[in-house]
C-alpha positions, 0 to 999 in steps of 0.5 A: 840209873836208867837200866831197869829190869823187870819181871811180870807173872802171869796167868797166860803165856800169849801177848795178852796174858793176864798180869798177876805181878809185875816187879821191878828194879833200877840198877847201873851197870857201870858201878854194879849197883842196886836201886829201886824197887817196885812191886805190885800184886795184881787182882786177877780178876781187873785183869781179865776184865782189861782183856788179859787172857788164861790160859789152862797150862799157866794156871796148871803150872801155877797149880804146881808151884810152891805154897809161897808163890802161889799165896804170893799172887793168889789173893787180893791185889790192885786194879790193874789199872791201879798197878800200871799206873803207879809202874808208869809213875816209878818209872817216869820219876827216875828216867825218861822214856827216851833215856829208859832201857828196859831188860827182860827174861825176855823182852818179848814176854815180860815188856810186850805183856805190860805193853799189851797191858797198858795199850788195852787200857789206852796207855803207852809204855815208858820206854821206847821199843829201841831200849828193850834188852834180852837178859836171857841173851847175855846170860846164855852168852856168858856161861862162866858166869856163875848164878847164885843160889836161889830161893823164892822163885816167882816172886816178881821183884826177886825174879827181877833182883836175882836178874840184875845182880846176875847181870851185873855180874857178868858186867863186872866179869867182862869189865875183869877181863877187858883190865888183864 
């Protein structure tokens, strides 16, 4: 299983913006199933101090949000240094960096902002740039396949979870329809 998604949350929208959670989840297209998990809170603060950035909007949006989201990144967390390296280490367990493809809503957000993250702190992402996948891409190219309902929005690893079964759905429809 080297297919991972991600997903971050953030309090900034730009490349460096200040990671505040960053969720995860290996899954296999081919049977449709699930595997692990990882998720981390990070303390807003450690990631400012890295150079993570603000931005006004994100946290009014964040203002806007539900109680259970914003208690779910409001207090406590890990050094961001903490955080990314037991990332790096959930990832470098199950694949190699060669073998490593990544999926984000969308790569040029949830990737790039770890990337940033971990190029700040004199790291290098687990993945090659070549293994980097859209899942907004496929999702809006294949309308018919329904999503399923949701609760618990901005959660990183439910974010990431809802992602990938919604992926291997479409996965399992395109495979449905290559059989009839």
């Amino acid at each position: 299983m080297n297919n991972l998604m991600i997903d971050t949350e953030t309090m900034g929208t730009g490349p460096d913006g200040a990671l505040i959670a960053i969720g995860a989840v290996f899954f296999d297209e081919a049977t449709g199933q699930m595997g692990d998990e990882f998720y981390r809170v990070i303390n807003l603060a450690t990631a400012v101090q890295e150079g993570g950035q603000i931005d006004a909007a994100t946290v009014m949006w964040w203002l806007g949000q539900d109680d259970a989201a914003r208690r779910g990144v409001q207090f406590g967390g890990v050094h961001i240094r903490e955080a990314l390296q037991e990332f790096m280490a959930f990832c470098g367990r199950r694949a190699s960096e060669a073998d490593l493809v990544v999926w984000g809503c969308s790569p040029t957000f949830d990737c790039l902002k770890i990337e940033r993250a971990l190029w700040r702190l004199g790291m290098q992402a687990p993945w090659r740039y070549y293994n980097e996948r859209c899942y907004r891409t496929v999702r809006e190219r294949a309308p018919s396949v329904p999503q399923a309902e949701r609760t618990g929005m901005h959660n990183a690893l439910e974010d990431a979870k809802y992602q990938a079964q919604h992926l291997l759905a479409i996965a399992a429809a395109r495979r449905a329809r290559s059989v009839a």
